[in-house]
VMD Tcl script that draws the C-alpha trace (Angstrom):
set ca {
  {-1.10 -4.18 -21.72}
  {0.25 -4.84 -18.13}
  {-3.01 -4.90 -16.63}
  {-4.16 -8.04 -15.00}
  {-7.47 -8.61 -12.74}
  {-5.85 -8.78 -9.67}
  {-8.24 -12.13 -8.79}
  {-5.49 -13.76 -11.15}
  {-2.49 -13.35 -9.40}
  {-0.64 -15.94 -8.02}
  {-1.56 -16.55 -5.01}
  {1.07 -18.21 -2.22}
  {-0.90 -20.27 0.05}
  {-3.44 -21.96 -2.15}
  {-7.09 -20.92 -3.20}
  {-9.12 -18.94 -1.01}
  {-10.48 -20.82 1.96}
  {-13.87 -19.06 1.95}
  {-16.21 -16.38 -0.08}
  {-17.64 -13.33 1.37}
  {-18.64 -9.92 0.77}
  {-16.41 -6.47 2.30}
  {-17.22 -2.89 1.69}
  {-20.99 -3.56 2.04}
  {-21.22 -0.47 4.18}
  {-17.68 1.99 4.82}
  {-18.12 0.68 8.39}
  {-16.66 -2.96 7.57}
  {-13.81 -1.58 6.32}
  {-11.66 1.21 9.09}
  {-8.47 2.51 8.37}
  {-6.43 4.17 11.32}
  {-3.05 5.84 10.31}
  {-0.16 4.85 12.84}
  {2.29 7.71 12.86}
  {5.02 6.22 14.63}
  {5.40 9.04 16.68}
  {3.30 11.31 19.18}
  {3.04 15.29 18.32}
  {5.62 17.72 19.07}
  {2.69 19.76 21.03}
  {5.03 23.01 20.71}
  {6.05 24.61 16.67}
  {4.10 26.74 13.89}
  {2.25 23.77 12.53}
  {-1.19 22.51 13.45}
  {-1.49 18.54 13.30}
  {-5.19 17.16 12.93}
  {-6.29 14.49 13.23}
  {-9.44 13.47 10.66}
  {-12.35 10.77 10.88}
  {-13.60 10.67 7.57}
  {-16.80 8.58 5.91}
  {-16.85 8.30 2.29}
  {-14.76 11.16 1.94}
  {-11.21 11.88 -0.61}
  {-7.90 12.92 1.03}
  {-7.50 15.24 -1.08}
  {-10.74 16.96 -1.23}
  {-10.67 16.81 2.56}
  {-7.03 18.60 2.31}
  {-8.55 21.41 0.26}
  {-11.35 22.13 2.14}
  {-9.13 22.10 5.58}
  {-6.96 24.77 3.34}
  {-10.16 26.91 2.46}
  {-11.07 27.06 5.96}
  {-7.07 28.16 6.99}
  {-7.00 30.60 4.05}
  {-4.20 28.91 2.49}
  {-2.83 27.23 -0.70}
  {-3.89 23.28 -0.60}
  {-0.26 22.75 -1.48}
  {0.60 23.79 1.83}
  {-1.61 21.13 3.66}
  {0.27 17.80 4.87}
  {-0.72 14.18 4.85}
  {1.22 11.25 4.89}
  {-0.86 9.06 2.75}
  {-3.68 8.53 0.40}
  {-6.62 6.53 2.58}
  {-9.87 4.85 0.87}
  {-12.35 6.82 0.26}
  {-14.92 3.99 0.58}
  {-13.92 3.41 4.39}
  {-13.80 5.01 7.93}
  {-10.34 6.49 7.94}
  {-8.45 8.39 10.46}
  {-5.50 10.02 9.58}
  {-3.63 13.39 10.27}
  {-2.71 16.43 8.40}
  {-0.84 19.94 8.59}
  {-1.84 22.71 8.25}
  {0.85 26.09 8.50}
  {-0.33 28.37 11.49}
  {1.92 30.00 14.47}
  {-0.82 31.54 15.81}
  {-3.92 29.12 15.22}
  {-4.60 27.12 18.39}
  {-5.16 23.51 18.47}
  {-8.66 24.07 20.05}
  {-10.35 26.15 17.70}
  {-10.17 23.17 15.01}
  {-11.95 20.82 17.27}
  {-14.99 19.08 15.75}
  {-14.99 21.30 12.80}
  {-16.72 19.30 10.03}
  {-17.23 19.35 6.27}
  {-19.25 16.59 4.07}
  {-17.95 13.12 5.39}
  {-15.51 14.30 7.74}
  {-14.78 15.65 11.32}
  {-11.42 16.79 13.21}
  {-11.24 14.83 16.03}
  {-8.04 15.74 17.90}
  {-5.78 18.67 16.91}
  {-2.34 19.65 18.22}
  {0.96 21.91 18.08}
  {3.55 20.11 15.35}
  {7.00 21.40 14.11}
  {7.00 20.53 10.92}
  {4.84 19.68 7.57}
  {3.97 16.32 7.46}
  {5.34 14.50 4.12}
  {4.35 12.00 1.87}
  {5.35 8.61 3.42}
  {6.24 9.69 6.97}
  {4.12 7.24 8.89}
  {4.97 3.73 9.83}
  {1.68 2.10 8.52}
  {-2.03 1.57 8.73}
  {-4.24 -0.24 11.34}
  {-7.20 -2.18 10.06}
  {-10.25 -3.38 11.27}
  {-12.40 -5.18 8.41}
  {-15.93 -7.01 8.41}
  {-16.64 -9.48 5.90}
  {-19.97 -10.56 5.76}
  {-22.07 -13.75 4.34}
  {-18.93 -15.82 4.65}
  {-19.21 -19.18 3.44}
  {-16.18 -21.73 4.18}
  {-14.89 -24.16 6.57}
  {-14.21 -22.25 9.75}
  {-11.56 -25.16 10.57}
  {-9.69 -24.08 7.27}
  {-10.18 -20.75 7.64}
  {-8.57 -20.94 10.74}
  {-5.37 -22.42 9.36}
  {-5.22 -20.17 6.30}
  {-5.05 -17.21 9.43}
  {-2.41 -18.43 11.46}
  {-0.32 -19.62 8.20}
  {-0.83 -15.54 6.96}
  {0.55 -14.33 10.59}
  {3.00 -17.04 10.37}
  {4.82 -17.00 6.85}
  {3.23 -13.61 5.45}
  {1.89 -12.75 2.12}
  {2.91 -12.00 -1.36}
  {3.62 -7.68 -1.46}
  {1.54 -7.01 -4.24}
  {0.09 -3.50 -5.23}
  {-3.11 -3.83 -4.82}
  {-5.77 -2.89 -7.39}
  {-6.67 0.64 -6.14}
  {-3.06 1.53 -7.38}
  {-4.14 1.18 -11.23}
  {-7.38 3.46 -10.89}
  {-10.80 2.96 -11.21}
  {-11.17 0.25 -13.84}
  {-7.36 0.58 -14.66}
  {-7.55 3.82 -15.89}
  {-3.98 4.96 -14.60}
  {-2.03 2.21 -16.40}
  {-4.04 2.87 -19.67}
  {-2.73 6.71 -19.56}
  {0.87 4.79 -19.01}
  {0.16 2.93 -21.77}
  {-0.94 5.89 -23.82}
  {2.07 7.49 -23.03}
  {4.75 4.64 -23.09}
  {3.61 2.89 -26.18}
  {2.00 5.86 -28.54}
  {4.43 8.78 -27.22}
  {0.44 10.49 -25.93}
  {2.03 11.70 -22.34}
  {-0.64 13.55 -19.54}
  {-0.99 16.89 -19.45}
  {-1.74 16.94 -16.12}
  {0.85 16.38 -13.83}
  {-0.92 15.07 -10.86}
  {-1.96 12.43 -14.15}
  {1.19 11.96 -14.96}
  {2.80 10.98 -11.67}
  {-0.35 8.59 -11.09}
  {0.67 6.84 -14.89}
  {4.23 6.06 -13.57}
  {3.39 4.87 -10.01}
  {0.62 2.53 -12.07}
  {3.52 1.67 -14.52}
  {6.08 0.71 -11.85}
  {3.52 -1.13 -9.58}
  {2.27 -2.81 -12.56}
  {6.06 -4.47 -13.66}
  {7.25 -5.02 -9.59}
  {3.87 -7.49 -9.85}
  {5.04 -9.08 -12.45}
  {7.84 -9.82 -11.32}
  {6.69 -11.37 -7.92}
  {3.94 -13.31 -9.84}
  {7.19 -14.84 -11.53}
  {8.31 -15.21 -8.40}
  {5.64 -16.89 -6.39}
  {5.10 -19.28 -9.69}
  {8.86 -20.08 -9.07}
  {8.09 -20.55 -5.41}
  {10.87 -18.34 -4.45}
  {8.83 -15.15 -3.16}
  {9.85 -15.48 0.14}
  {13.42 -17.37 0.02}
  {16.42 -15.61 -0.25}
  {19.04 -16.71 -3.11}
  {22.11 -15.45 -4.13}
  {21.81 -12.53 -5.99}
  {18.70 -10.97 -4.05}
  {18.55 -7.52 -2.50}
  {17.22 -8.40 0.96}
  {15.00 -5.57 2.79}
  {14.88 -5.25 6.60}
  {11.36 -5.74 7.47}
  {9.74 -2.15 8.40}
  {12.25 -0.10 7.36}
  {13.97 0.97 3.85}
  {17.29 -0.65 4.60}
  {18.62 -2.86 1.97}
  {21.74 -4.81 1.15}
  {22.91 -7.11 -1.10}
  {23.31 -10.89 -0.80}
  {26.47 -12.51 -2.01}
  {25.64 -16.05 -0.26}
  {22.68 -17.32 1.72}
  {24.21 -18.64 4.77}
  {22.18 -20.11 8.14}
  {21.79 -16.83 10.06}
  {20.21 -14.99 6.64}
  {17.68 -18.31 6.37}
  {16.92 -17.81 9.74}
  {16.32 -14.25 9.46}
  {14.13 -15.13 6.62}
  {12.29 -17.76 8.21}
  {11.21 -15.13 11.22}
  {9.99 -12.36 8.44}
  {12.98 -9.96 10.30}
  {14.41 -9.77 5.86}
  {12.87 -10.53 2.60}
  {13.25 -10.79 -0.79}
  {12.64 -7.58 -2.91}
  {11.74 -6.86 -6.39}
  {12.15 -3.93 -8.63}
  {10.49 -0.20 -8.89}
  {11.92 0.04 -12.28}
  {13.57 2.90 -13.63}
  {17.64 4.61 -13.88}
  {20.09 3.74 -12.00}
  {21.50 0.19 -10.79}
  {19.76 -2.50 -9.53}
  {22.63 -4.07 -7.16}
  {21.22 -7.76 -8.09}
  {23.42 -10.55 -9.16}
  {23.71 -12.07 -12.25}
  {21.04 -15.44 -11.34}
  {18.11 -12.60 -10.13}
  {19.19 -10.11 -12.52}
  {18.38 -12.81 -14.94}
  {14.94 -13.66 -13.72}
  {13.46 -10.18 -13.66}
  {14.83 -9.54 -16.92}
  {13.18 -12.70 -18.41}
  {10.09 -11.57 -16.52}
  {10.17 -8.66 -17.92}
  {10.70 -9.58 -21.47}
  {7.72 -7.75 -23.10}
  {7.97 -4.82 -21.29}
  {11.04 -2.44 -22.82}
  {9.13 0.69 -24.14}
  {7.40 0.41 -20.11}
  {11.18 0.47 -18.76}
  {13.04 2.87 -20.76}
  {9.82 5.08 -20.49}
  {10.01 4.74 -16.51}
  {13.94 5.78 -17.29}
  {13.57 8.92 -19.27}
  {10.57 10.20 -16.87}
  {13.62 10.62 -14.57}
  {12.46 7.76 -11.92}
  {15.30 6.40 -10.15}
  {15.65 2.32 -9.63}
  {14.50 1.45 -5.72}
  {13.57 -2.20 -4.27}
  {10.46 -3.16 -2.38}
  {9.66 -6.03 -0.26}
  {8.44 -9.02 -2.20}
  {6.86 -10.61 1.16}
  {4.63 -8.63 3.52}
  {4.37 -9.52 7.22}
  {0.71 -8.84 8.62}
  {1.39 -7.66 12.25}
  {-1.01 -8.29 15.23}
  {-3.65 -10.21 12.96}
  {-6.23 -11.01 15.24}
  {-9.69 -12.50 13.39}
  {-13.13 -13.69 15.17}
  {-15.90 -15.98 13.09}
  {-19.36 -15.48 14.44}
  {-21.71 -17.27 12.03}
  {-21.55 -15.67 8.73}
  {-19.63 -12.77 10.08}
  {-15.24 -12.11 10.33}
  {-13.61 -9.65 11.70}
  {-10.24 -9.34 11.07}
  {-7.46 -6.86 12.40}
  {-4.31 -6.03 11.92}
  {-1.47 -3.93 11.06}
  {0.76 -3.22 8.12}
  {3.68 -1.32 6.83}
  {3.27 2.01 4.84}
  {2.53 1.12 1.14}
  {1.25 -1.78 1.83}
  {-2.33 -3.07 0.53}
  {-4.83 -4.99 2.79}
  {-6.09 -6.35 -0.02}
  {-3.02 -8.64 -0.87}
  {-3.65 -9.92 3.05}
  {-7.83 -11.01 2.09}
  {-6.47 -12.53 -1.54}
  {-5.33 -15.09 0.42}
  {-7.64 -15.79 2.73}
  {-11.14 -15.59 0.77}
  {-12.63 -14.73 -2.48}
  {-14.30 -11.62 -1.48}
  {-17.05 -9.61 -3.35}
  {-17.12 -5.80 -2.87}
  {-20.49 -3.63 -2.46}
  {-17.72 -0.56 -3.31}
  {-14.36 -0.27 -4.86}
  {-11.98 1.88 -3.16}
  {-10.14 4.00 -5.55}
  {-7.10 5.49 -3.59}
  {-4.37 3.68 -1.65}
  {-1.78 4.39 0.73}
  {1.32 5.23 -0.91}
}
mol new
graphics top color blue
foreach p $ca { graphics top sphere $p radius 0.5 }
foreach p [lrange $ca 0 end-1] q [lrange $ca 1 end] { graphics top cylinder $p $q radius 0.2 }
display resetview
């Protein structure tokens, strides 16, 4: 089975500088969705904008539909946020005639709209830019001097892109119905089940790979062969030859490396990298050509994740940390390298 504690990754930059606890309340840990663009104000949508405590996406998305009177298929959100957090993010809701106003502060258990406004169109899966976070970890217990240096190396040279734990369900229980289903033929009924089992799946191989990878000491080096991604966007090209300007480029976090979301289709590697990620993947063949026939097509993600604007204060036992990241990316991989961290409650959703 694929699935790993995610305490045993490979981590780039050494052991954790310090130990602490997050989550202890849904306080220390606030999630605001960055858009990437303002609202149309004028079209037959309604854009909202949600604070939510303790509270699901999608159960907030169905009750927002009960009070429109419409099918929760027809409510839109960009992302999946923690449900053990403060989160603010926005969904859409069908409506020519509804007016922004009359959704002010309406509430339901562990949320509360907070702005609304005129949009033209549904929002979809993955349209925002990324997530801003603000997170308190408490009873830390390290060298403030080191911790310090781990910081500025993380803003500096990044971290390893791995999925993060919340992708594999609550005590892995979405890559065990992708292991029901790749190794014993037993596939999900459900299909809200099943698309969770191949997302798991697919996460589960890309961190094998970069494990491989930062082992190797190669997660964030370009070589001959890779399929460089353009930081913040889902540009991609191959590389033939790694000449100055592409090391510089590197170097500055503006390309990485990427790895594969396995499944159809070509993966536009060369034959060195091609190599590797095959030999990583060794044990995995049923997991691939079970990825293949569900119909997924081959992509590339970022092996290296740049942590924008991280900003961090120590004040005796306490740090606060913020900063920004790309859609799909996990805060999570950003703390593995920094401390060891205990948590009072597991989130079990992600952004994705």
């Amino acid at each position: 089975m694929l699935l790993r504690e995610f305490q045993s990754l490979p981590r780039a930059h050494g052991h954790a500088v310090a130990t602490g606890r997050i989550r202890v309340a849904p306080e220390d840990f606030v999630v605001r969705e960055w858009l990437g663009f303002e609202p149309d104000e004028a079209g037959d949508h309604l854009l909202v904008i949600v604070r939510k405590r303790g509270a699901n996406t999608q159960w907030v998305a169905r009750e927002l539909a009960r009070r429109a009177g419409i099918h929760p298929r027809d409510v839109g959100f960009a992302g999946i946020k923690d449900r053990n957090a403060v989160t603010e993010q926005a969904f859409t809701l069908p409506g020519r005639t509804v007016e922004p106003a009359d959704w002010l502060g309406f509430t339901g258990e562990g949320f509360e709209v907070i702005r609304a406004h005129r949009q033209r169109r549904k929002l979809k899966r993955g349209a925002h830019k990324g997530n801003d976070f603000r997170i308190v970890v408490r009873d830390v217990v390290g060298d403030a001097d080191a911790l310090d240096e781990r910081l500025a190396l993380v803003l500096q040279a990044g971290v390893p892109n791995y999925f993060g734990p919340q992708r594999f369900g609550r005590d892995g229980s979405n890559l065990r119905r992708a292991e029901r289903w790749f190794d014993a033929g037993d596939a999900p009924y459900d299909r809200t089940e099943r698309g969770f089992a191949l997302s798991a799946a697919r996460a589960a191989l890309f961190n094998t790979v970069l494990a491989a990878r930062v082992r190797a000491g190669s997660w964030n080096r370009l070589q001959a062969g890779d399929v460089a991604n353009l930081d913040g966007s889902g540009s991609i090209f191959a590389v033939e030859s790694v000449d100055a300007v592409l090391l510089e480029r590197c170097e500055r976090l503006d390309i990485h490396p990427t790895g594969p979301l396995m499944g159809k289709g070509q993966a536009r590697t060369g034959d060195q990298v091609a190599r590797f990620e095959a030999e990583s993947l060794a044990a995995c063949d049923a997991w691939i050509r079970g990825l293949e026939a569900a119909g997924l097509e081959a992509e590339r993600r970022a092996l290296r994740l740049a942590v924008q604007d991280l900003r961090w204060t120590l004040r005796g036992a306490t740090l606060e940390l913020e900063f920004r990241l790309g859609k799909g990316a996990f805060a999570t991989a950003v703390l593995a390298e920094i401390i060891e961290a205990g948590s009072a409650a597991e989130a079990d959703t992600d952004d994705d």
